[in-house]
C-alpha positions as CSV (number, residue, x, y, z in Angstrom):
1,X,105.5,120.3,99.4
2,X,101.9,121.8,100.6
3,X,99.3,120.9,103.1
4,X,96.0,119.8,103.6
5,X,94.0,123.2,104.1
6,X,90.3,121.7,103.9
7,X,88.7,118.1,102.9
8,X,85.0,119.0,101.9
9,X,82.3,116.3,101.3
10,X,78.1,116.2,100.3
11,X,76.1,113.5,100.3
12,X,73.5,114.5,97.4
13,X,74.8,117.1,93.9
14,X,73.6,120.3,93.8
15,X,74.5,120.8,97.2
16,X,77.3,122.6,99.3
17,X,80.0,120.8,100.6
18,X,80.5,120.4,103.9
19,X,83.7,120.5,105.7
20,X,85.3,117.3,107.5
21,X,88.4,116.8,109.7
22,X,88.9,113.2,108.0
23,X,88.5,111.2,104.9
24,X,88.6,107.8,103.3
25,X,89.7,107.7,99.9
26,X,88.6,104.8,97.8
27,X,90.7,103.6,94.9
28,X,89.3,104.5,91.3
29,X,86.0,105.9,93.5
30,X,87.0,108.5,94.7
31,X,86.2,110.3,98.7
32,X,83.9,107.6,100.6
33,X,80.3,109.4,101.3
34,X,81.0,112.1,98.6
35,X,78.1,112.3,95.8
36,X,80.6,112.9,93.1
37,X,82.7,110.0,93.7
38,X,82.5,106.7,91.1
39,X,83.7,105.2,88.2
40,X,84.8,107.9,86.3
41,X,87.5,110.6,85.9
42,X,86.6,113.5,88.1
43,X,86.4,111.5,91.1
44,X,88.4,114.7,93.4
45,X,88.0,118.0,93.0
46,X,91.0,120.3,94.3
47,X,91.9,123.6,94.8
48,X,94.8,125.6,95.8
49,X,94.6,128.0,99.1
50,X,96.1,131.4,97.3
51,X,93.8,131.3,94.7
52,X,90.7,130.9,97.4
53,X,92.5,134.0,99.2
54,X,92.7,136.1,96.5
55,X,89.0,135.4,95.3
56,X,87.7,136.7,99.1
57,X,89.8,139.9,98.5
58,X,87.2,140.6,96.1
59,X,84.5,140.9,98.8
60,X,83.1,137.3,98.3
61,X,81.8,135.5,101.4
62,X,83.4,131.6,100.6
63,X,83.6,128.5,102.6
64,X,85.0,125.8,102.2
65,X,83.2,123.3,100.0
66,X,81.7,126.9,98.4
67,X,83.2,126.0,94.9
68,X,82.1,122.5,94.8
69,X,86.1,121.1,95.8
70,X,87.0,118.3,97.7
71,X,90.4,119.4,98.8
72,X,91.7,123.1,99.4
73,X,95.9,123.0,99.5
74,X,98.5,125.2,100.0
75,X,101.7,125.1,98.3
76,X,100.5,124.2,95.2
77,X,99.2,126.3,91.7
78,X,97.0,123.1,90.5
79,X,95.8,124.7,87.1
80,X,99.6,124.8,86.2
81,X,99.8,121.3,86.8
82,X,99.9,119.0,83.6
83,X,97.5,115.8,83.2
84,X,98.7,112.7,84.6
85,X,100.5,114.6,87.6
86,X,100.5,112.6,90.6
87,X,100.5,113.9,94.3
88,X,101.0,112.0,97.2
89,X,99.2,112.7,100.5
90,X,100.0,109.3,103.2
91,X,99.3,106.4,101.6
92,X,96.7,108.0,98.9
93,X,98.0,108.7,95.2
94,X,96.1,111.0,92.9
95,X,96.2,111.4,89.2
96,X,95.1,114.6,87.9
97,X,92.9,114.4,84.9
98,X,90.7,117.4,84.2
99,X,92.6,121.2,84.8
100,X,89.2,123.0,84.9
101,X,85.4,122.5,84.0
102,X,82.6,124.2,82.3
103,X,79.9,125.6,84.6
104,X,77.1,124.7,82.9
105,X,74.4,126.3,85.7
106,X,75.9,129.0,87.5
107,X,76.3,128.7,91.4
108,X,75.6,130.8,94.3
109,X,79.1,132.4,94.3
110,X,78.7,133.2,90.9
111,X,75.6,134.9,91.2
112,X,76.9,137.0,94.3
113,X,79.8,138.9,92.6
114,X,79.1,137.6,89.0
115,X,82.5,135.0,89.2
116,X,83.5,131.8,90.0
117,X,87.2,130.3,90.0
118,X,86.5,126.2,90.2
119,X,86.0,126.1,86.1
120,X,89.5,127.8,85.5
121,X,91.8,126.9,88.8
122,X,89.9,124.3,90.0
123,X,91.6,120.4,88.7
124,X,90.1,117.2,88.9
125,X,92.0,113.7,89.8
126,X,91.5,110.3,90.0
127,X,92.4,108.0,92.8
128,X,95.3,105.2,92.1
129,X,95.7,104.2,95.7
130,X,93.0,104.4,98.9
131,X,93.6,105.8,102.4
132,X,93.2,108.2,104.8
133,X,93.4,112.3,104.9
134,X,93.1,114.0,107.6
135,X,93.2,118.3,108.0
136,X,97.0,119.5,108.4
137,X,98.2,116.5,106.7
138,X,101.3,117.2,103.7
139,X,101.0,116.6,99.9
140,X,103.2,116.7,97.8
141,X,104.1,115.0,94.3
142,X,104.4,112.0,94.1
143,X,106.7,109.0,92.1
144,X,106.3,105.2,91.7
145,X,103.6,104.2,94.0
146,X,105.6,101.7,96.6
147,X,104.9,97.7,96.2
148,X,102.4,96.8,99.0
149,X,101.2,93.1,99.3
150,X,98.0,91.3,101.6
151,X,98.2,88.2,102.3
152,X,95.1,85.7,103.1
153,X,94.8,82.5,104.3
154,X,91.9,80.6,103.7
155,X,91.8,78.1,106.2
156,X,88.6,76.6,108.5
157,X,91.2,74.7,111.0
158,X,93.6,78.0,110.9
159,X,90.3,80.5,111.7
160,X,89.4,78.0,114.6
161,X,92.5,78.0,116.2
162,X,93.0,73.9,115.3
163,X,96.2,74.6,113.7
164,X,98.8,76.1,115.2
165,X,101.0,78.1,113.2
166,X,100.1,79.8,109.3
167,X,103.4,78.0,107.6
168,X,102.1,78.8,104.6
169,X,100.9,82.8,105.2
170,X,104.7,82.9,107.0
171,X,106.3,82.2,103.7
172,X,104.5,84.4,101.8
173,X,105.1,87.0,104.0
174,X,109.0,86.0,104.0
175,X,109.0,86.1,100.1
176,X,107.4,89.4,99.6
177,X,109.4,91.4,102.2
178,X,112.5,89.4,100.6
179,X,111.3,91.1,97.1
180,X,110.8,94.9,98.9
181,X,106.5,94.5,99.6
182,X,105.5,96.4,102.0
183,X,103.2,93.9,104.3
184,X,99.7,96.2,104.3
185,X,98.0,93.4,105.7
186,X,97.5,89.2,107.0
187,X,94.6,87.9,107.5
188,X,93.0,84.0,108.1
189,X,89.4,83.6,106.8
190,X,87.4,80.3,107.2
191,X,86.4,78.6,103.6
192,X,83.6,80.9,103.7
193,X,83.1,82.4,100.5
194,X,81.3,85.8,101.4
195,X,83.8,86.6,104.0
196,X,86.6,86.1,101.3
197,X,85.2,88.1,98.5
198,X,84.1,91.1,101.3
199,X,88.0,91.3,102.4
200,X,89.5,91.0,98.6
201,X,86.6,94.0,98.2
202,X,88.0,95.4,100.7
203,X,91.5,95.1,100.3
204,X,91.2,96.4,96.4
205,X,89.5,99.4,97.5
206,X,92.3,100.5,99.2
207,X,94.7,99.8,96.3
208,X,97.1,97.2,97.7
209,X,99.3,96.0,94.5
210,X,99.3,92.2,94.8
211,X,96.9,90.4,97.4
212,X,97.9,86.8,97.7
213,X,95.9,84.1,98.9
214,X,97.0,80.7,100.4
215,X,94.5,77.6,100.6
216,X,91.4,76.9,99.5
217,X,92.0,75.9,95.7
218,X,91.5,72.0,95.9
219,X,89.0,69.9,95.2
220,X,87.6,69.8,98.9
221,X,83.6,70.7,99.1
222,X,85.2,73.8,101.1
223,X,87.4,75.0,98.6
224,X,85.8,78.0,97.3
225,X,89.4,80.5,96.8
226,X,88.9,80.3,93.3
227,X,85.1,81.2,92.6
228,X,85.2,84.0,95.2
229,X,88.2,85.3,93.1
230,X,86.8,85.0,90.2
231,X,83.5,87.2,91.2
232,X,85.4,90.1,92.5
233,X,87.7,90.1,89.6
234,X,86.5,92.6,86.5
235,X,89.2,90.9,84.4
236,X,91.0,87.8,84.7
237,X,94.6,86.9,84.2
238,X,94.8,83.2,83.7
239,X,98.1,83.0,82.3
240,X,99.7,83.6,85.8
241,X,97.8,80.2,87.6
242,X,98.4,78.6,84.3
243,X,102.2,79.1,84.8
244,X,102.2,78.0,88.3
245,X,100.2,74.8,87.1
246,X,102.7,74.0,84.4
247,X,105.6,74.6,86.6
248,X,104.4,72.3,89.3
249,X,103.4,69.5,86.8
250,X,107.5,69.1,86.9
251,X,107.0,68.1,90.3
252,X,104.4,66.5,90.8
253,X,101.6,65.2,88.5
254,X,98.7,66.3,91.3
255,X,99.5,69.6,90.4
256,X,96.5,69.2,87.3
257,X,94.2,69.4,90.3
258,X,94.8,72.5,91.5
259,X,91.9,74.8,90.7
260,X,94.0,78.8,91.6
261,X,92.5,81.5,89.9
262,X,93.9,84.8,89.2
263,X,92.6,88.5,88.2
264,X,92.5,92.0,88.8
265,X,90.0,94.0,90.6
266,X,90.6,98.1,89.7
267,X,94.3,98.5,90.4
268,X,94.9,95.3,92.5
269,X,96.2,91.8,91.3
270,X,94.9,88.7,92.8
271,X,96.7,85.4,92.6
272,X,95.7,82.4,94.7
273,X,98.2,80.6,95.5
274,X,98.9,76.7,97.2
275,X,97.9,75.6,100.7
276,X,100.7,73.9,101.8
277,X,104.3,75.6,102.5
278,X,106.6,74.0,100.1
279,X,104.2,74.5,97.4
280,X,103.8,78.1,98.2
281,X,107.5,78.4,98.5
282,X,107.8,77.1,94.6
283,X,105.0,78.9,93.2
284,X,105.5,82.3,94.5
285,X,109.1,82.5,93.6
286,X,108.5,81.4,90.3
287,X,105.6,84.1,89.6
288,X,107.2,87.2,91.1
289,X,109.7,88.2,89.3
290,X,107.1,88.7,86.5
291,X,104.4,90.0,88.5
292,X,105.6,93.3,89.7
293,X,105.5,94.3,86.1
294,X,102.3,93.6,85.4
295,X,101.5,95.8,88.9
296,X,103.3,98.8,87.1
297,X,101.1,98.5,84.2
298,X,97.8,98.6,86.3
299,X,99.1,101.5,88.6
300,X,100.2,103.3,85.1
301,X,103.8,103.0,85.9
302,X,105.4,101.3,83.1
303,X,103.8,100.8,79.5
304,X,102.9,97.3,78.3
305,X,104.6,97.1,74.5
């Protein structure tokens, strides 16, 4: 296990880093307000403590943030790590990518004492689940990522306070536990669809596993679940709502009228499911088992063959 030395963090390129007590890691972006952070594979740049230390025995002035990294630990010999290691700090998960980088301009350390170490001990990593880091905080390596689970109900007479109690939001949250999700979050949204897709945003960027919504998949002119699903989603899984559809058809024949969606959005699955209780109870149950696999293949836990 190491520590947190240093988080470090600049707005434009080409410019130090400066250091922060706090950051909020986005999932598959990388440190919120960091100019290297996006949609590719050297979203975090780390380095480890000793190999800063022994560098300033040399006679070089350094900072943090002085080598362009985002993270400074202790504990930890990252250039000796393989690719695909994970580390675990709280609830964020890194994969490490990149060990090293060519310098293709030469920075200010470099032209001070002629060296740099961030091309040869330096590693880059990607972020498979969001959070918060703070200074002083451990890391450490990391296995499977644990199951988490949101849960949204998209209801106008539930946001209002007309209905009493979320029957439906209650048994998904019973379910999940049941299956060994970690509740991150419950939340009741009116139909509105730009409140919905801002909180499934919202929600993905943090990396939560499965995000489950309740309501909203009729054929009401409020019933907009599905098409603010569908716009946050970069892929689509229609073979999960089609299951649910078929399975209910044994049931009931209304169940052709359901509208549900489902997709992913980076490393999150989104299913809509049922507004009522007893549909949600059927649905969910019959989807689950199955669904925690397909979360292990977007978090890179288990291979799809």
């Amino acid at each position: 296990m190491g520590k947190i030395n240093a988080i470090c963090i600049s707005e434009k390129r080409g410019t130090a880093k400066k250091l922060v007590e706090t950051a909020h890691f986005v999932t598959e972006f990388g440190i919120l307000g960091d100019a290297h952070a996006g949609d590719w594979h050297r979203q975090v740049s780390l380095l480890g403590q000793a190999e800063i230390d022994d560098f300033k025995a040399r006679g070089a002035k350094v900072e943090p943030g002085s080598f362009g990294e985002n993270i400074i630990a202790e504990g930890f010999t990252f250039k000796k790590l393989p690719i695909g290691t994970r580390l675990q700090c709280g609830d964020v998960f890194f994969e490490i990518t990149q060990i090293g980088k060519e310098c293709h301009s030469h920075c200010a350390i470099y032209q001070q004492i002629g060296d740099c170490i961030m091309p040869r001990e330096g590693v880059f990593a990607r972020v498979l689940h969001g959070g918060t880091i703070s200074v002083g905080d451990n890391l450490d390596f990391a296995e499977k990522i644990p199951l988490d689970a949101a849960i949204i109900t998209v209801s106008d007479r539930g946001f209002y306070g007309l209905r009493e109690n979320d029957i439906s939001g209650d048994k998904c949250e019973e379910i999940l536990a049941t299956a060994g999700y970690k509740i991150h979050s419950r939340t009741t949204l009116p139909d509105v669809k730009q409140l919905l897709t801002k909180k499934l945003i919202e929600l993905a960027d943090v990396g939560v596993g499965l995000i489950v919504t309740t309501g909203g998949t009729g054929f009401s002119v409020r019933d907009i679940t599905p098409e603010a699903t569908i716009e946050v989603c970069t892929r689509l899984a229609p073979g999960i709502a089609e299951a649910m559809r078929n399975f209910s058809m044994q049931k009931t024949p209304r169940a052709m009228l359901s509208r549900a969606a489902a997709g992913i959005r980076k490393r999150s699955l989104i299913v809509n499911l049922p507004g009522s209780p007893k549909a949600v109870d059927e649905c969910l149950n019959f989807v689950l088992p199955q669904l925690q696999h397909g979360i292990d293949i977007l978090r890179g836990e288990n291979c799809d063959h």
